[in-house]
N, C-alpha and C positions, 0 to 999 in steps of 0.2 A: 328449528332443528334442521342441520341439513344432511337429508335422508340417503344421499349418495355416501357420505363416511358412513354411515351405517351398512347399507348393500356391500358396502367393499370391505366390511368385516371380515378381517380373516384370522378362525379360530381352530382349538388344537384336541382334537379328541380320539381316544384310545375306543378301537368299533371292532365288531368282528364282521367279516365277510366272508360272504359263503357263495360267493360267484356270481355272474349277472352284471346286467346294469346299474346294480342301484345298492345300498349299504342303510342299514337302518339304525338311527341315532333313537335317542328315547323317547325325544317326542317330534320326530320329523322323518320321513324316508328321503333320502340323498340321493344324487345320479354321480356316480363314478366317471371321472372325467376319464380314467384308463384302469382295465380290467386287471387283475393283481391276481396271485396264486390264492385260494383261498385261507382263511387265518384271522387272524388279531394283527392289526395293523394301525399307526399312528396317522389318522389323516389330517389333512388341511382342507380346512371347512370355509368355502366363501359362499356366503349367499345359498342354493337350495345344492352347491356342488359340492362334491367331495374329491380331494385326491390322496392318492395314497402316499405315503415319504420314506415309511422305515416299520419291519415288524416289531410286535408288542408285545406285550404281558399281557394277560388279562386283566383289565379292572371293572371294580362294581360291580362284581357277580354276587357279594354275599350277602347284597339287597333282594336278592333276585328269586322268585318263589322254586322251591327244590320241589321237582320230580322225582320219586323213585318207581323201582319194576325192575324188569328183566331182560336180558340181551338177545334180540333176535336178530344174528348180520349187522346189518347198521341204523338196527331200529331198537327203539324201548320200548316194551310192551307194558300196560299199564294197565289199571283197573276197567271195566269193563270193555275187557280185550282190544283196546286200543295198541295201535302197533302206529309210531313215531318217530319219524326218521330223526337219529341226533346227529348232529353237524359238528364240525373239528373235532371228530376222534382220532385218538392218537394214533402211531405207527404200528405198537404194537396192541393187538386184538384182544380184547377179554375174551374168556372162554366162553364157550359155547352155555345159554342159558344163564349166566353169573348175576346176581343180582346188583343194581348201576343206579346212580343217584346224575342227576342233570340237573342245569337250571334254565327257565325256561328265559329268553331273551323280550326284549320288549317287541317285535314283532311274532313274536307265539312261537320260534324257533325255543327247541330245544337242544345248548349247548351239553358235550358230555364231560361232566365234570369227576367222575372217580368211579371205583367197582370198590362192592360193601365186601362186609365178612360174609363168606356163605355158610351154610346149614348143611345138614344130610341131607336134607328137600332136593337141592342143587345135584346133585353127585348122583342121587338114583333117579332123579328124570333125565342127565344124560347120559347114565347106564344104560337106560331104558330106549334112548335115541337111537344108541349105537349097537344095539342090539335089536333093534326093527319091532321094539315091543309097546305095548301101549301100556298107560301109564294105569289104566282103571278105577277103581277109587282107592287108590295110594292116599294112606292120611299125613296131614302135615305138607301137602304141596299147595302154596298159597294159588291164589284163580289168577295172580299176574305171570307164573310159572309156567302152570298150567296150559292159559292161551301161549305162549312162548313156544310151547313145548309142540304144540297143537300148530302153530304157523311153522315151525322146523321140518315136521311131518307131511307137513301141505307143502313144503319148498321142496323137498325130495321126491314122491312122487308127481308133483309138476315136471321136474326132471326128466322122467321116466315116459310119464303121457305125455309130453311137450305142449300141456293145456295149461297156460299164463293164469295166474290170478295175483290180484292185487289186496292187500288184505283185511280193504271195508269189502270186499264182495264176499270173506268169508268169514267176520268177525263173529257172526251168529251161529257157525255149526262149529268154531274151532277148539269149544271146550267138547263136542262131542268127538270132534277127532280124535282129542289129547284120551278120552277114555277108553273107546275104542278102538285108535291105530289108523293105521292103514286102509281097509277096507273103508270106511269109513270117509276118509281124506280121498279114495276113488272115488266114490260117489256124491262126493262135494266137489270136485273136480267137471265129472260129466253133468251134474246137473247145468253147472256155470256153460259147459260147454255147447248144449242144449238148446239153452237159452241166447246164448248167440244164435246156434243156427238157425234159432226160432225169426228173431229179428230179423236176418237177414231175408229168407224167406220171403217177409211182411217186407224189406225193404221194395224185392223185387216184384212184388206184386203189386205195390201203389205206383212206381214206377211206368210196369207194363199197363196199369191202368189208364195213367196219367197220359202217357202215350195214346192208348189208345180215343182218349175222350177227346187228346188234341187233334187225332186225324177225324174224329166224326164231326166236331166241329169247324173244321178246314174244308169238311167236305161241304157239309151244313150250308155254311156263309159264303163260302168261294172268296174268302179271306186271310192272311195269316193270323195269327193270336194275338194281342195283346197283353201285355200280363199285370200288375199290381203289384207292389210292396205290401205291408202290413201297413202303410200309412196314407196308403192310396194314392202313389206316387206312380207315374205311369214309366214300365218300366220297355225296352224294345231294343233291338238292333238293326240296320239296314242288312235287308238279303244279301249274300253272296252273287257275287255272277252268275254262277249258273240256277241260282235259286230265282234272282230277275229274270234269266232269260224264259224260263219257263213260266216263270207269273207271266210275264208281258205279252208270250204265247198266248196262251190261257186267256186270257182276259183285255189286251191289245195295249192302246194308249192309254184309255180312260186309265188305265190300273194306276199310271203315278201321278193321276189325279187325285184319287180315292184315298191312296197312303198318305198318311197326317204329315204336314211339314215340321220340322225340326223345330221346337222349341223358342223363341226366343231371338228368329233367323226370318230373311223374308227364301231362302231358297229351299228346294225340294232338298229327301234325302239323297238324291246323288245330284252332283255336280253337274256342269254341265259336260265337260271333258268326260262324264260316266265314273268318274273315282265315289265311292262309297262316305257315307258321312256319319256318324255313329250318332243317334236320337240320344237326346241329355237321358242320360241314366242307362244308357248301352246295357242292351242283354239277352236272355233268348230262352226261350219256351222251353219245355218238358220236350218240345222235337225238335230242337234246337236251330226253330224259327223266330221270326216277329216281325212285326210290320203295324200297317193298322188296323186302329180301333175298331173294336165285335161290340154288339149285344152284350155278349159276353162278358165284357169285362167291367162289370159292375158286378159280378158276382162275388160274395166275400171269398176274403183272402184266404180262409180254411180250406178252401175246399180246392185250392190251387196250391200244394204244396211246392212247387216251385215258383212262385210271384216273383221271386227276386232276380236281379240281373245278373248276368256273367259280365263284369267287367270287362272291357280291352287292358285294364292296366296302364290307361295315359292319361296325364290329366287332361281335361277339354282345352286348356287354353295349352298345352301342345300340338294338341291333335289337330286344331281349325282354329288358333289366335282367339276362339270366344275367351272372353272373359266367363267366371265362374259365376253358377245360378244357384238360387236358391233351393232348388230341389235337388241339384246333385250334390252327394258328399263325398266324391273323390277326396282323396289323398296323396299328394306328391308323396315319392317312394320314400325321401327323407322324413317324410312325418307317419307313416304308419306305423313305425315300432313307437313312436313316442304316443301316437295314439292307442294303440293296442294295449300299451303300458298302463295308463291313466287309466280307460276302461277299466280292465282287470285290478288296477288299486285300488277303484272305487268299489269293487265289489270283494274285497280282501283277501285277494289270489294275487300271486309273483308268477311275472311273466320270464319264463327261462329262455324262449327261442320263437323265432318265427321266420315262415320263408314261403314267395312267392311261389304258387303252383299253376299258375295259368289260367284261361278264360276269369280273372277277377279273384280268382280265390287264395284264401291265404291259411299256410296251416301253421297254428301258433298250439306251442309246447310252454304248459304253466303247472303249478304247483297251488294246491290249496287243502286245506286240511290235513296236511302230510301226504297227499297224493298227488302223482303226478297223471299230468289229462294232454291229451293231443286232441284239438278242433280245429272243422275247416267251416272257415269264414267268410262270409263276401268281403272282400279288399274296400268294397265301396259302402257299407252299412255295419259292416263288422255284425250280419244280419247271420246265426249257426245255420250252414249248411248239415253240414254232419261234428255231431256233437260229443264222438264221441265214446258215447254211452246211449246203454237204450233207453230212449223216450217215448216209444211206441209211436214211432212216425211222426214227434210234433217237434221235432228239431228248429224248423224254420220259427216256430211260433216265439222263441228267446233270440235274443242278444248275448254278447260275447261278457256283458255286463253284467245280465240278468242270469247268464246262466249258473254260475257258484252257488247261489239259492235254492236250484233244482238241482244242484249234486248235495247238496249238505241236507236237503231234506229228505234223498233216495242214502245218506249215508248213516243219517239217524234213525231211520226205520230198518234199516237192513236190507234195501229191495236196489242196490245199487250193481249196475250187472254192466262194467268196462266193456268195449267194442273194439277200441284201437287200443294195444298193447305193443309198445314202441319201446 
């Protein structure tokens, strides 16, 4: 067989897309060679590419499992107050609350395919909206209504208190809104809000901690930090000038004795001209030091909630002609979105955005269970700096991979509390 006629297959398939890199066929996910208005579109299929030619009609949606619920904005609210973003809805809006039928696509997108007959149910829960009243035990309003009616109410006074929620953080108190109202939808609101400023608090306290244990041990050793990955990769940067000139103060010649040489290389971290050379896996402490190796750092990686590096953002073999090592996993700037992509498909989250933020970090904007999340990452281990969402301080402890696991398990219990609302 020869396998090249095969690879240069080029086939005709009617898809929908819903923006992004990538278009999802029924049994394969696609990379869009060029990004197209969202829609139904006829593409040309070579190999694992898609490009787009001409819009479409829908087909093969009436294989497709039907979704029914209710309209909330541009979501469908459904049995156990699940609230679902549908994608290609048309120009013009169903009304407010209408009851809507979708089908669900083979990547778990659900397209919007029609609005049903409605009832009297409909018409006195949005009497009841527009009237600031709560709905209380109104009989004959189904619990897909209900939660609807109940996220309506939470979208209004969001408005009002200018406190964001998203609507797994309030799927478990939303039928209590819907019966009580407003008062109610406040204090679902501040508790969420609470609980931020709860975490934040915690953030700056492990922080100032953090800090402070690096200067007692700086003072300790009469050494800078060294730090660790979760995988026991030694992670460092070369001092700054003025942070050499005061080591070398301090502590005279010996000092760049002492400092570990560069991985891999027969020369010290600086040059001999004095230019700086970045340790394979470039990075920098909680005091935004490093140098060499402590006692210390054989301690587990818990207990150093920043182990990981701050990237420079160059690969090594631009920075100093090395060739690439086994312990670094840089990423030239052209392969991090395709990596960042992979990750997150493997863990069954659609990566929508990403963009470099400096010292190594990368905040990438994705979609996974009808939610959308913004995390910042290491550029060099895609290792969660900030995830986020609160994890009670163990952010570093996941990957960019692993982390959808720990949002779908904080979104099946109910204990899911957003941080970055973008």
């Amino acid at each position: 067989m020869d396998y090249r006629k095969l690879l240069g297959k080029v086939e005709s398939a009617v898809l929908p897309y819903f923006g992004g890199g990538t278009v999802d066929a029924p049994s394969r996910r696609l990379r869009v060679t060029q990004p197209v208005a969202p829609g139904w579109w006829r593409f040309e299929v070579k190999g694992r590419e898609a490009t787009a030619r001409e819009p479409a009609s829908p087909e093969g949606t009436e294989a497709l499992p039907r979704v029914r619920g209710h309209v909330w904005g541009t979501r469908l609210v459904r049995e156990g107050a699940v609230a679902e973003p549908l994608a290609l809805m048309p120009e013009e809006e169903p009304p407010r609350l209408s009851p809507v039928t979708a089908r669900r696509w083979h990547d778990g997108t659900l397209l919007f395919e029609g609005v049903e007959f409605e009832s009297e149910a409909e018409e006195t829960a949005r009497r009841a909206l527009e009237e600031d009243r709560a709905l209380g035990d109104t009989r004959g309003v189904s619990a897909s209504l209900r939660a609807a009616f109940g996220f309506a109410v939470l979208e209004a006074v969001s408005r009002g208190t200018g406190i964001p929620f998203a609507p797994v953080e309030a799927r478990a108190r939303v039928l209590d809104v819907a019966r009580e109202g407003r008062a109610e939808a406040e204090r679902c609101l501040r508790r969420l809000a609470d609980e931020r400023a709860r975490f934040v608090r915690r953030q700056a306290e492990l922080e100032a901690r953090r800090e402070a244990e690096a200067r007692a041990r700086m003072h300790e050793t009469g050494m800078p930090e060294v730090w660790r990955d979760a995988e026991g990769r030694e992670l460092g940067r070369a001092l700054s000038g003025r942070e050499r000139e005061r080591w070398e103060t301090l502590h005279g010649e010996g000092a760049r004795t002492r400092t570990r040489q560069e991985p891999g290389t027969a020369r010290s971290p600086w040059d001999a001209d004095g230019r700086e050379a970045a340790w394979a896996g470039s990075g920098r402490n909680a005091n935004g030091r490093g140098g060499a190796p402590s006692a210390h750092e054989h301690e587990p990686w818990e207990a150093r909630r920043d182990a990981s590096a701050r990237a420079s953002g160059q690969t090594p073999g631009a920075r100093d002609g090395r060739s690439f090592t086994r312990q670094e996993r840089w990423r030239a700037e052209s392969d991090v979105g395709a990596w960042v992509e992979r990750a997150l498909d493997k863990a069954g989250a659609r990566l929508m955005d990403h963009r470099r933020l400096g010292d190594g970090l990368l905040e990438v904007v994705y979609t996974f269970m009808g939610e959308r999340f913004v995390t910042v990452v290491e550029a060099a281990t895609l290792r969660v700096r900030d995830a986020g969402v609160c994890l009670a301080g163990a952010d570093n402890r996941v990957t960019l991979e692993s982390l959808p696991s720990v949002l779908k398990e904080a979104i099946d219990t109910d204990a899911l509390v957003i941080t970055r609302h973008v």
